[in-house]
SEZA-747807 format. One record per residue (C-alpha): residue number from 1; x, y, z. Coordinates in steps of 0.5 Angstrom, whole numbers. Example, Ala and Ser with C-alpha at 12.3 -4.5 7.8 and 13.67 -1.06 7.14 Angstrom:
<atoms>
<atom i="1" px="25" py="-9" pz="16"/>
<atom i="2" px="27" py="-2" pz="14"/>
</atoms>
This chain:
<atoms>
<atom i="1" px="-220" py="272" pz="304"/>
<atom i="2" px="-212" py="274" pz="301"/>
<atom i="3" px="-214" py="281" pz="297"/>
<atom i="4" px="-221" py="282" pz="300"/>
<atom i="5" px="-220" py="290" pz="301"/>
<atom i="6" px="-228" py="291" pz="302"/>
<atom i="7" px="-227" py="286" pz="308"/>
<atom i="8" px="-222" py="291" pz="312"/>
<atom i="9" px="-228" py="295" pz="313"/>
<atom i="10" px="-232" py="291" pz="316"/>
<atom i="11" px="-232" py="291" pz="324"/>
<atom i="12" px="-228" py="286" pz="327"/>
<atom i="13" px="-223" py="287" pz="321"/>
<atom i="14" px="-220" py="293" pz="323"/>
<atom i="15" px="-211" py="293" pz="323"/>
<atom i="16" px="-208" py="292" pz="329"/>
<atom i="17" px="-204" py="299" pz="332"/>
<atom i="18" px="-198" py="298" pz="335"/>
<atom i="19" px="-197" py="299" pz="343"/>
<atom i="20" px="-196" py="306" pz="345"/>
<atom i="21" px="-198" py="310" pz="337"/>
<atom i="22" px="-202" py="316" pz="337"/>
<atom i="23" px="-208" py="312" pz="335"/>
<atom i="24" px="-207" py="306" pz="341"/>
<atom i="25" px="-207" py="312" pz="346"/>
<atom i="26" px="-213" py="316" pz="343"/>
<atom i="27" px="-217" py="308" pz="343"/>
<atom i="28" px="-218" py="309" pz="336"/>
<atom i="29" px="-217" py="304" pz="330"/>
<atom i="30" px="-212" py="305" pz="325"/>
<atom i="31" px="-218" py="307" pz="320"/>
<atom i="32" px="-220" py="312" pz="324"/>
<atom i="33" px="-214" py="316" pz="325"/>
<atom i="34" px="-213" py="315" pz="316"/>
<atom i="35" px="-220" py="318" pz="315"/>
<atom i="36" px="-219" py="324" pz="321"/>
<atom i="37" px="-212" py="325" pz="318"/>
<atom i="38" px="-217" py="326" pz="311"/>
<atom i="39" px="-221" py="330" pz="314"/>
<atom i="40" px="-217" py="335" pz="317"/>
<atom i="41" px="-213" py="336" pz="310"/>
<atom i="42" px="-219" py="338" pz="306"/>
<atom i="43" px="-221" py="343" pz="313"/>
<atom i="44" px="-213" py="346" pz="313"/>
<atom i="45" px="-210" py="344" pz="307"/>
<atom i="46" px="-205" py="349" pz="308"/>
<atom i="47" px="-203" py="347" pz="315"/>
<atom i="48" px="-197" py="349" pz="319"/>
<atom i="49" px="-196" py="342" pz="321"/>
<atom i="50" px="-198" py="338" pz="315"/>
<atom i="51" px="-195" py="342" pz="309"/>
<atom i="52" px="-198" py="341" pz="302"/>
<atom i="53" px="-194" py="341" pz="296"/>
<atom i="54" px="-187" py="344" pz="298"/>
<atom i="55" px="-192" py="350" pz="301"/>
<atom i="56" px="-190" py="352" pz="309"/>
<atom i="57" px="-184" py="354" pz="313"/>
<atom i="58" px="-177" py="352" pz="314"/>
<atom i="59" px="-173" py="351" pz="319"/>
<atom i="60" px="-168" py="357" pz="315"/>
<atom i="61" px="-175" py="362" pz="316"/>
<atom i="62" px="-176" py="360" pz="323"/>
<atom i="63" px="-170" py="360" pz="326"/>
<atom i="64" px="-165" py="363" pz="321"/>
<atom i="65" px="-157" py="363" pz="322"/>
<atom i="66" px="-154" py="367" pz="326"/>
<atom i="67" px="-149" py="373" pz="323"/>
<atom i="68" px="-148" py="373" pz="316"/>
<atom i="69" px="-142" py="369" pz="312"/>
<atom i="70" px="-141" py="374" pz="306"/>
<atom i="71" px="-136" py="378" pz="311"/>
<atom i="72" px="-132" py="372" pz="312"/>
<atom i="73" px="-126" py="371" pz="315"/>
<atom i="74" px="-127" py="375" pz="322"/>
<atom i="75" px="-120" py="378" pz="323"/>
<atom i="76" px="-117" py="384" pz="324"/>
<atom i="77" px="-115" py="388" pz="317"/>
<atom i="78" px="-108" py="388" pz="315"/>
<atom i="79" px="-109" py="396" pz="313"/>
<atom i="80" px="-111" py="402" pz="317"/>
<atom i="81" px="-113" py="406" pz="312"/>
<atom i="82" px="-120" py="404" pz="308"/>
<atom i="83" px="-118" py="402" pz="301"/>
<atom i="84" px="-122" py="403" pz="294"/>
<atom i="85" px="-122" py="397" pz="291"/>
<atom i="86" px="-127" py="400" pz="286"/>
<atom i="87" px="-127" py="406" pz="283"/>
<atom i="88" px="-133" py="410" pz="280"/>
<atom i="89" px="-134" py="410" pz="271"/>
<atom i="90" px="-130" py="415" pz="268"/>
<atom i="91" px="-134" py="420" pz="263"/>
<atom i="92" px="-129" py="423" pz="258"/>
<atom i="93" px="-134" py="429" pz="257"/>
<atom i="94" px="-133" py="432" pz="265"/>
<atom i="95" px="-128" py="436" pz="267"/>
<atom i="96" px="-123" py="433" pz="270"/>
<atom i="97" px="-124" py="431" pz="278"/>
<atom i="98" px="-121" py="427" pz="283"/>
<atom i="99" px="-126" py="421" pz="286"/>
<atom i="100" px="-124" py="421" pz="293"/>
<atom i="101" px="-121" py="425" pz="299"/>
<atom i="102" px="-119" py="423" pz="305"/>
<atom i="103" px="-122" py="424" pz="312"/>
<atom i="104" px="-122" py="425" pz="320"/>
<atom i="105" px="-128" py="423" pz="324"/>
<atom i="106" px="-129" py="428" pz="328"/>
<atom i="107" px="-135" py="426" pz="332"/>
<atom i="108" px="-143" py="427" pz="332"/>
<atom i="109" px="-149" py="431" pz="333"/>
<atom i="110" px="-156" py="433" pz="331"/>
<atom i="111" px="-159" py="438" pz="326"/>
<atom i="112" px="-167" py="440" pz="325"/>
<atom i="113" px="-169" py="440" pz="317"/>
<atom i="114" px="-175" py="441" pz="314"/>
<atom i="115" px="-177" py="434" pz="310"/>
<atom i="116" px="-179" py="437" pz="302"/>
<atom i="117" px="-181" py="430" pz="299"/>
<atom i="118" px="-188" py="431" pz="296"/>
<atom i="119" px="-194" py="426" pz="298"/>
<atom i="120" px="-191" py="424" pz="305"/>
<atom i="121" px="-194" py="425" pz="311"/>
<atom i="122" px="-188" py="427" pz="314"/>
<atom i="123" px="-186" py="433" pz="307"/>
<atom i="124" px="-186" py="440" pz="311"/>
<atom i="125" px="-185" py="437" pz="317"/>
<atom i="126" px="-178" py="439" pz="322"/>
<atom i="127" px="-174" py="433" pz="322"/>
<atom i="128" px="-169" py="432" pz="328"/>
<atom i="129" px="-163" py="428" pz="325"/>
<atom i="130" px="-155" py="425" pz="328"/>
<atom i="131" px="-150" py="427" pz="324"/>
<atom i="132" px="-142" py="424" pz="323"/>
<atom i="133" px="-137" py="431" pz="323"/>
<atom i="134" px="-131" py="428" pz="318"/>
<atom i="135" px="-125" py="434" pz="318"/>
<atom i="136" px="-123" py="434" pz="311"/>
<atom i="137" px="-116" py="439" pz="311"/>
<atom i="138" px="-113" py="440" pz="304"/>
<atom i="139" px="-109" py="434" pz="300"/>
<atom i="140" px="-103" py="435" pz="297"/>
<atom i="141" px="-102" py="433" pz="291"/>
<atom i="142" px="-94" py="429" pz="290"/>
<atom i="143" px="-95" py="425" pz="284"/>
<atom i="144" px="-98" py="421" pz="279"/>
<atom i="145" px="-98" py="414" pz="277"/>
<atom i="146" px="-99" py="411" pz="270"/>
<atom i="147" px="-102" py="405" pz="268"/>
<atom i="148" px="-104" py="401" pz="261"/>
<atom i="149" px="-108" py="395" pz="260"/>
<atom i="150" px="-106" py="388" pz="259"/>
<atom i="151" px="-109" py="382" pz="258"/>
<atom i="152" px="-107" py="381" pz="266"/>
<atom i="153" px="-111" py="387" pz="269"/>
<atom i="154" px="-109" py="394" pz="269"/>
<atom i="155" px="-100" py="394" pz="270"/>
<atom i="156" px="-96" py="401" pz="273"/>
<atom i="157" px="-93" py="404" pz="267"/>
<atom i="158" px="-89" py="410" pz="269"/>
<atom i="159" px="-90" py="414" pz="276"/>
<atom i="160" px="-87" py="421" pz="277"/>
<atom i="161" px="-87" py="424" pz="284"/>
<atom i="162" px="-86" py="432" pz="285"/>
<atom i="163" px="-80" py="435" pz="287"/>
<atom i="164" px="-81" py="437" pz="294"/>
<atom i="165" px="-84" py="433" pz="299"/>
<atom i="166" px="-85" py="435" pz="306"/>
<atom i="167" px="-82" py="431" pz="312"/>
<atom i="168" px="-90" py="429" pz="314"/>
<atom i="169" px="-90" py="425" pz="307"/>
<atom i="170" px="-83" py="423" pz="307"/>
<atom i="171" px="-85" py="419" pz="315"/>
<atom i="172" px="-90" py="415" pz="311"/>
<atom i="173" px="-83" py="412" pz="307"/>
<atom i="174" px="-80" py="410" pz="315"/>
<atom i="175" px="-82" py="406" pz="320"/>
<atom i="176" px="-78" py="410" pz="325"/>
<atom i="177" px="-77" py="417" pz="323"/>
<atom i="178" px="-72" py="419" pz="329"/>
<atom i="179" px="-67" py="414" pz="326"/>
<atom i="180" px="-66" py="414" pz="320"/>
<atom i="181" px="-62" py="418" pz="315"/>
<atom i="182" px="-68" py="421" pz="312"/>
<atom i="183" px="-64" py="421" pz="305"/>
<atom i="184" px="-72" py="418" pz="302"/>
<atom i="185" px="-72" py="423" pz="294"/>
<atom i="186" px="-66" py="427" pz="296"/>
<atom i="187" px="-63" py="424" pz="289"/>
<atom i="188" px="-70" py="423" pz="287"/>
<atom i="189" px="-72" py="432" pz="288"/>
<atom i="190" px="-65" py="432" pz="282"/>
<atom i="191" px="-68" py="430" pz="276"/>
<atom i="192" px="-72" py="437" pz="276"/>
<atom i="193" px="-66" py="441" pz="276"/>
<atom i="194" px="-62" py="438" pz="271"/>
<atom i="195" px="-63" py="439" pz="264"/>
<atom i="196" px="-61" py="430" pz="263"/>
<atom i="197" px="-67" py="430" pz="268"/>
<atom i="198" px="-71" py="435" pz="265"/>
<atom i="199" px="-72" py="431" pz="259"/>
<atom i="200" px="-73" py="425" pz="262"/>
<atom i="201" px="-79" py="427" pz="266"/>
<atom i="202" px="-81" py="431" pz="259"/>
<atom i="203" px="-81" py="424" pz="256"/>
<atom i="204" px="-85" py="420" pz="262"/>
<atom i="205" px="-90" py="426" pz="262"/>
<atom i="206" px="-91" py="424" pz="254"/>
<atom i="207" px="-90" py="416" pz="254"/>
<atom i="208" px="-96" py="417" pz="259"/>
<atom i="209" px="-100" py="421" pz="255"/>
<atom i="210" px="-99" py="416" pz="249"/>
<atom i="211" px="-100" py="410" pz="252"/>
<atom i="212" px="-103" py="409" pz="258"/>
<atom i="213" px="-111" py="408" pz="260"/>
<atom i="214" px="-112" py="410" pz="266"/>
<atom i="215" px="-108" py="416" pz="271"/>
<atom i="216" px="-107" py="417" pz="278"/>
<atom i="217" px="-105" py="422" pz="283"/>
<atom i="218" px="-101" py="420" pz="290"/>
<atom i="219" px="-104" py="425" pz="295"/>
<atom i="220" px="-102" py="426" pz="303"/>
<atom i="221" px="-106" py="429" pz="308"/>
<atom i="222" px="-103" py="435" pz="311"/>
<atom i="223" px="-103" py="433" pz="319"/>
<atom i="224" px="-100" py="439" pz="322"/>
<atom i="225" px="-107" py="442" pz="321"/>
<atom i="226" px="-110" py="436" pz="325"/>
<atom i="227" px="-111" py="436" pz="333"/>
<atom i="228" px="-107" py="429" pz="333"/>
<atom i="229" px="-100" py="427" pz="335"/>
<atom i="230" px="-99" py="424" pz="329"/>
<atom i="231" px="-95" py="427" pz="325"/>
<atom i="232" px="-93" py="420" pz="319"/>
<atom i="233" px="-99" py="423" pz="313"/>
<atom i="234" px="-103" py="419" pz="310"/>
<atom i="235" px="-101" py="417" pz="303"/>
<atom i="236" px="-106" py="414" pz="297"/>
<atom i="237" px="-107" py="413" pz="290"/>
<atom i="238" px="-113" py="417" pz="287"/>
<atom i="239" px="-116" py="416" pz="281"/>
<atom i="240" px="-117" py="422" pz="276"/>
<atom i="241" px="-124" py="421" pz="273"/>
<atom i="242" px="-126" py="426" pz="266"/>
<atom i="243" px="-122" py="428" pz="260"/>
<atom i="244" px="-117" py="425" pz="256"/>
<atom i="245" px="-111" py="423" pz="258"/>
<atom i="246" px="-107" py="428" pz="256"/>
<atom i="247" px="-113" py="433" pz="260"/>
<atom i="248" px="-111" py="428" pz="266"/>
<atom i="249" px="-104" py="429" pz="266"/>
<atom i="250" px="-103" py="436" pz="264"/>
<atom i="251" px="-108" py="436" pz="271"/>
<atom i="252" px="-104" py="432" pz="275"/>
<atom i="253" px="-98" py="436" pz="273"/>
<atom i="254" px="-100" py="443" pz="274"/>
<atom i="255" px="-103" py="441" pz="281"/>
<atom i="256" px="-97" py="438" pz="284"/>
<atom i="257" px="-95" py="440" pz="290"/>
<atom i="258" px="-101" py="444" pz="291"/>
<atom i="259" px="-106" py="443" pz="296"/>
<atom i="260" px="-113" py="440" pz="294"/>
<atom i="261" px="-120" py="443" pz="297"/>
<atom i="262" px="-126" py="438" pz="298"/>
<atom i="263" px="-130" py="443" pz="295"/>
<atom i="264" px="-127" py="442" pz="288"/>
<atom i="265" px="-129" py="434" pz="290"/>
<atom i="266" px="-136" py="434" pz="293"/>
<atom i="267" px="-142" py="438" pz="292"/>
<atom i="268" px="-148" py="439" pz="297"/>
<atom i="269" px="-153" py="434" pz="297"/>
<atom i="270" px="-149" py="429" pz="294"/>
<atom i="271" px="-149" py="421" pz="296"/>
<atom i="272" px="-142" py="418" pz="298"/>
<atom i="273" px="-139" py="411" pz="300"/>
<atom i="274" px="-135" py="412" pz="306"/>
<atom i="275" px="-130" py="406" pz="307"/>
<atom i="276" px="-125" py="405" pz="313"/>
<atom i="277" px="-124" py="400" pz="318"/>
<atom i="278" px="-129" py="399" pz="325"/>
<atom i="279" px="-128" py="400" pz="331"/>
<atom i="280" px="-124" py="395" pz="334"/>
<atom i="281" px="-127" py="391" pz="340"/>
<atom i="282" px="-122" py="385" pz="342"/>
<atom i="283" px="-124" py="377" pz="344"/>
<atom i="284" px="-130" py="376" pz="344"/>
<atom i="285" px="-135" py="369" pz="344"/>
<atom i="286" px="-140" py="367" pz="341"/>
<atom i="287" px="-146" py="371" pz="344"/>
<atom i="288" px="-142" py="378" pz="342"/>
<atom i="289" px="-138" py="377" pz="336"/>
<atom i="290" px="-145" py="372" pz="332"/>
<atom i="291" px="-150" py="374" pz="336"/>
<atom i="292" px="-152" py="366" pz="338"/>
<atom i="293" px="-158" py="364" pz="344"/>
<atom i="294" px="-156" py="363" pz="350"/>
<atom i="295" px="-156" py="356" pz="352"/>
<atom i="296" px="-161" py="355" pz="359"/>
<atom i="297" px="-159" py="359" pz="366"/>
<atom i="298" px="-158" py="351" pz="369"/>
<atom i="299" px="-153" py="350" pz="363"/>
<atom i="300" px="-146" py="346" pz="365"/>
<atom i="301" px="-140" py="349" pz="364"/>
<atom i="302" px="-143" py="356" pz="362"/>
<atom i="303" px="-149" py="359" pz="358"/>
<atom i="304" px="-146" py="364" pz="352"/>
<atom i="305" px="-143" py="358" pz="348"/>
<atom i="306" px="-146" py="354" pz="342"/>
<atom i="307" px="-150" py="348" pz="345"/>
<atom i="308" px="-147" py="343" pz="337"/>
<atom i="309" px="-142" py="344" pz="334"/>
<atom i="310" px="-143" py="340" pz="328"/>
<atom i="311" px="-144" py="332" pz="327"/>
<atom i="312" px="-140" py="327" pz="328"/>
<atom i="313" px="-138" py="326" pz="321"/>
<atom i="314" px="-134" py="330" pz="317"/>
<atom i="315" px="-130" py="329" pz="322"/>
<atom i="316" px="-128" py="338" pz="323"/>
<atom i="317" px="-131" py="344" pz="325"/>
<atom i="318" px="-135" py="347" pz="319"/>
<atom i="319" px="-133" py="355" pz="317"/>
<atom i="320" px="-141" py="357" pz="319"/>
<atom i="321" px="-140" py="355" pz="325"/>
<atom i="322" px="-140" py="361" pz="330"/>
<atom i="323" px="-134" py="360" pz="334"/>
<atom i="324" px="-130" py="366" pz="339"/>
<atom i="325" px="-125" py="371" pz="336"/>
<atom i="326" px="-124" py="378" pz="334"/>
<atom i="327" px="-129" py="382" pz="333"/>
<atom i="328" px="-129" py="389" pz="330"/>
<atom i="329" px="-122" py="392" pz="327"/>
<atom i="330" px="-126" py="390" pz="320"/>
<atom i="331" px="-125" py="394" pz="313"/>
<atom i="332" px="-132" py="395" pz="311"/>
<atom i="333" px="-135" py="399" pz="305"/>
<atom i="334" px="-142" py="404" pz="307"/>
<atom i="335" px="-145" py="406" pz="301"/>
<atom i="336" px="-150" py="411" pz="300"/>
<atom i="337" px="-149" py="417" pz="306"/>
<atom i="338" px="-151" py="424" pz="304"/>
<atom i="339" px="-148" py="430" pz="305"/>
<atom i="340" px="-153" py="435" pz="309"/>
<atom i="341" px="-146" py="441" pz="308"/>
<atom i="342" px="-139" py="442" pz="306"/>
<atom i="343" px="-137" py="447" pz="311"/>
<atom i="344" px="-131" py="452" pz="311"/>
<atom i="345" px="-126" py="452" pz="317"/>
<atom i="346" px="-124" py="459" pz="320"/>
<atom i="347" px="-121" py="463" pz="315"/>
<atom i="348" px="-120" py="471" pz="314"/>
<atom i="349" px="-125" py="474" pz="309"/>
<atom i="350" px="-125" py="482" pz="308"/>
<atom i="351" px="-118" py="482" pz="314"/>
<atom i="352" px="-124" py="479" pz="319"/>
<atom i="353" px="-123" py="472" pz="322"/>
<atom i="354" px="-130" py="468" pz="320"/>
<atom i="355" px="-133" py="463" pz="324"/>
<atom i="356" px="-140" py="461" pz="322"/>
<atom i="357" px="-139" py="455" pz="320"/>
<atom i="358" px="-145" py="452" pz="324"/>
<atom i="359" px="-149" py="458" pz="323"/>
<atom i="360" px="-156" py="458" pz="318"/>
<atom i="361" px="-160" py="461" pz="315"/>
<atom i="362" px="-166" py="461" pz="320"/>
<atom i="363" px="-159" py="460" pz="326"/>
<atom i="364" px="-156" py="466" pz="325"/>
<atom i="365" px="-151" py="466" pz="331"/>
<atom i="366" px="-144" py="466" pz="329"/>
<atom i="367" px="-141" py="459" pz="332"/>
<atom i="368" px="-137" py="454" pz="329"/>
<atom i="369" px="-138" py="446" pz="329"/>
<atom i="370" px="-134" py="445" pz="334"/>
<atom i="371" px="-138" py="445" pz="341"/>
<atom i="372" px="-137" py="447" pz="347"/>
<atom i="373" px="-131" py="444" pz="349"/>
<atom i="374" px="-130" py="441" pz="343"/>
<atom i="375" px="-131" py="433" pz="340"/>
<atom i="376" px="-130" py="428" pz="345"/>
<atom i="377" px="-124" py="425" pz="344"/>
<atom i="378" px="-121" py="429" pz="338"/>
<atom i="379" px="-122" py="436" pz="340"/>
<atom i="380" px="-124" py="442" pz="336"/>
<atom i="381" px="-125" py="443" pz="328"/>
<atom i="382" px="-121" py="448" pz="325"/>
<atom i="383" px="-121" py="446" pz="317"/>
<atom i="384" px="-126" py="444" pz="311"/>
<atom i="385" px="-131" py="438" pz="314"/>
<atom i="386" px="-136" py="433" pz="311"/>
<atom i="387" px="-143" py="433" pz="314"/>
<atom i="388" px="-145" py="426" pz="313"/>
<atom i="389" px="-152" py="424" pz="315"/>
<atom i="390" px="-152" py="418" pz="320"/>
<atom i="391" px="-146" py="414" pz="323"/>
<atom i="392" px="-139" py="412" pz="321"/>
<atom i="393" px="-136" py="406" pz="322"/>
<atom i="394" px="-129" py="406" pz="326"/>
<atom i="395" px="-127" py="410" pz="332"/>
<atom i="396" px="-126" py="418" pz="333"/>
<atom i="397" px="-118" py="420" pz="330"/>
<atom i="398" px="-120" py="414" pz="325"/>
<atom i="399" px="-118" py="416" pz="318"/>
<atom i="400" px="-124" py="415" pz="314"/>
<atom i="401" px="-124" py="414" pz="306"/>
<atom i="402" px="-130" py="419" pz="302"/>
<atom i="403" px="-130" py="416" pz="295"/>
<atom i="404" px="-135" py="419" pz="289"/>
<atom i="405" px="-141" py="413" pz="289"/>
<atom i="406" px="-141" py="408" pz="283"/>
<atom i="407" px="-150" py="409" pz="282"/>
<atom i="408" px="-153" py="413" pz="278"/>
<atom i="409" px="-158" py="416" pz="283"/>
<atom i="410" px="-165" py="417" pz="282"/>
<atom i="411" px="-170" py="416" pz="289"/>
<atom i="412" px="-173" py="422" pz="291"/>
<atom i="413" px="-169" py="421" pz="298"/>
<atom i="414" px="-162" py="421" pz="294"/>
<atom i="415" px="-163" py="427" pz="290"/>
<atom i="416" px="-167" py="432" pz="296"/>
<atom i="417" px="-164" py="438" pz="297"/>
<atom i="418" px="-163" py="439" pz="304"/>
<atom i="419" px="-164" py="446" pz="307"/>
<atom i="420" px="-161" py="446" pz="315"/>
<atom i="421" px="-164" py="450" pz="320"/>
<atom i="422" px="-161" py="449" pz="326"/>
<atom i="423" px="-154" py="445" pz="328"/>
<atom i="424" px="-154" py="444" pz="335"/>
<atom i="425" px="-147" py="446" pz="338"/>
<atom i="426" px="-147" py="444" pz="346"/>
<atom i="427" px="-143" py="440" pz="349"/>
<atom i="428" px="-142" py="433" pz="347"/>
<atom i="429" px="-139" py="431" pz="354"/>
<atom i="430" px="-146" py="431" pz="358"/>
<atom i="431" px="-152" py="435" pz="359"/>
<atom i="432" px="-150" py="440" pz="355"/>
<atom i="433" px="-155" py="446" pz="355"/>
<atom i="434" px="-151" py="453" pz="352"/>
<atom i="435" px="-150" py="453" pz="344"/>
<atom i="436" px="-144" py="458" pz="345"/>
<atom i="437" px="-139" py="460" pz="351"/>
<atom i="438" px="-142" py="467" pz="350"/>
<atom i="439" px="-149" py="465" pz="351"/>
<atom i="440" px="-146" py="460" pz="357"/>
<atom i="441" px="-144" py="466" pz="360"/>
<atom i="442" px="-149" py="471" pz="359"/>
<atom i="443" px="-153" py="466" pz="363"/>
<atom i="444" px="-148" py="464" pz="369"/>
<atom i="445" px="-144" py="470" pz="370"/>
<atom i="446" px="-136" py="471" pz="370"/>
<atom i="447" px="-134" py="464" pz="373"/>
<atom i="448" px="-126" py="463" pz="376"/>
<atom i="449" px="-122" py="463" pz="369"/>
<atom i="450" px="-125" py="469" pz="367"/>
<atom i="451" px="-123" py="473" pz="373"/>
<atom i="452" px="-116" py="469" pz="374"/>
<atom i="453" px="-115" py="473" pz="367"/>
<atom i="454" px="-118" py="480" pz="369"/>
<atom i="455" px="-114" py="480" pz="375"/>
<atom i="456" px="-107" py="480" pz="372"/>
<atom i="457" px="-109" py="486" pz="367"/>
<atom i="458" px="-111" py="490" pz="373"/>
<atom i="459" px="-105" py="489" pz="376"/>
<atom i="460" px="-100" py="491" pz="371"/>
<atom i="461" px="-105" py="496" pz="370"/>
<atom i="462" px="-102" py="498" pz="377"/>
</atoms>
């Protein structure tokens, strides 16, 4: 009968199941698949297959997306130089300092320390760790720049430069030095030698302290003491952080046209953000740049490539879709690399040449960072460095951008004192086994540079 649901029951009156379904190929009737199917939820609520609910997975935790879309778009920086787009919280109870300094990478190795973190397993234990070489040489402080606030964002109010600038500094203002008339300050270097321009900069320096809120200095690195062939210096604007702003321009005018050491910026143990631009890698395809699957070995028309591009509609190539272009030559932000030293360059103390900064206390030999040989495509370190734990973006050379970080840092990792005991000092350029040239030679004898050197004294001795 029409409505009768207890007759569906009765044997006979079971549903008929369509051709080629799952029930039809097991033999079994509709009713029974319903009641297996009840059974199997009661044992397995919770199933993989069969989610409950909203409980279960997606295809977003299975097989998520390959390469992460907040980086977008993938193309080559317009600047070479790393750009502070955020500069750390000023403290008018501080002294005045700098926020950032400029840097060269310099290269890599590896340092043994003990841990000092109670309660794990590894405190007291020696650690073996990498470390990045970035050289610091003074900055030259060459100018200040005032801003004042305004309903729009910050608005440049006034901008001072020295009276002196180098040639390495005035190449920046030049795009072929050799060329040009280099007249760059030559009427500008005027104004603080006449009494008309004397009162005017009087009046900038006392219009900038009456209205401006926020002071910056134009720094440039110094690239005579560097071992490359560049010879155009680097020029950025740095915040002045601490004081009034009258303490900042007074800072800022006293220090012009003098250099500025990172040991006046930085502090030993501290956590820095490093900003710069990657290490470029040119055109690549989709398995390199987005990390993709490769497609089965018997795919046609090759198997580095994305299999579906999108669907029919819409009618385009959405921007999430991993396609081929340029990888590398990125600008990126690192936050949060810890100083392990800032050591010294070579310098005359006492009228004596000290080349120590290597040594430990538990390392007492006298040797500098350099290693034998010296850094692997930059050459030997000279002047002030950063020691940085871990790896830096960008190439060696690259010029790299130490800012004062942003947090307030309290985890035990961040405020660990660090205490080296041994900085390995051998050649980067295989596998190096000797620390120092004296120990090298102590141990392989006079080789042939040494006794082409010896041979021409004893002749002029003759």
């Amino acid at each position: 009968m029409p409505g009768d649901r207890e007759g569906m029951n009765r044997p006979g009156n079971r549903p008929v199941i369509a051709p080629g379904s799952d029930g039809a190929r097991r033999g079994r009737s509709a009713g029974d698949v319903h009641e297996a199917e009840l059974a199997g939820r009661e044992r397995f609520p919770y199933s993989v297959a069969g989610t409950q609910h909203g409980v279960g997975s997606h295809r977003k935790f299975s097989a998520p997306r390959h390469g992460h879309l907040g980086f977008l778009p993938h193309k080559r920086s317009r600047r070479h130089r790393g750009k502070v787009k955020t500069w750390p919280k000023d403290d008018p109870s501080k002294p005045v300092h700098l926020t950032a300094f400029l840097g060269y990478k310099a290269g890599m190795t590896h340092i043994l320390r003990e841990v000092h973190r109670p309660g794990l397993k590894l405190s007291k234990r020696e650690e073996v760790e990498a470390v990045t070489i970035v050289e610091t040489p003074p900055l030259v402080v060459v100018g200040l720049v005032g801003y004042i606030d305004t309903p729009r964002g910050l608005r440049n109010f006034r901008t001072i430069f020295a009276e002196h600038l180098s040639d390495e500094c005035r190449r920046r203002f030049y795009k072929s030095w050799h060329k040009s008339k280099k007249k760059a300050f030559t009427k500008y270097c005027k104004k603080w030698q006449d009494k008309d321009g004397k009162k005017q900069l009087e009046k900038d320096f006392a219009a900038m302290k009456k209205y401006c809120k926020i002071i910056r200095v134009i720094v440039h690195t110094q690239m005579k003491l560097l071992p490359l062939r560049q010879k155009k210096a680097h020029v950025m604007e740095i915040q002045l952080n601490g004081g009034t702003v009258a303490d900042k321009v007074d800072w800022a005018h006293e220090k012009l046209e003098k250099p500025v050491s990172v040991h006046a910026v930085f502090s030993q143990n501290e956590m820095i953000d490093v900003i710069g631009v990657t290490k470029g890698r040119g055109m690549k395809g989709v398995t390199s740049r987005w990390r993709a699957k490769k497609l089965p070995r018997k795919t046609h028309k090759g198997l580095r490539k994305v299999a579906c591009i999108g669907a029919w509609h819409p009618a385009r190539v959405g921007y999430s879709i991993a396609r081929a272009g340029q990888k590398g030559y990125h600008h990126r932000t690192e936050l949060n690399k810890k100083i392990y030293r800032i050591g010294r360059g070579v310098h005359v103390q006492d009228g004596k040449i000290v080349k120590n900064s290597a040594a430990t206390n538990y390392d007492v030999t006298e040797k500098t960072i350099t290693p034998l040989g010296g850094f692997p495509h930059y050459g030997a370190v000279n002047n002030d460095f950063v020691m940085l734990k871990g790896c830096v973006m960008g190439t060696k050379k690259r010029v790299l951008t130490l800012r004062k970080s942003l947090l307030v840092h309290s985890s035990r990792r961040a405020l660990e004192p660090i205490e080296l005991k041994f900085i390995d000092t051998t050649s980067k350029f295989g596998h190096g086994c000797f620390q120092t040239a004296q120990e090298k030679r102590a141990f392989m004898g006079p080789q042939k540079k040494h006794l082409v050197k010896e041979k021409p004294e004893s002749q002029e001795e003759l």
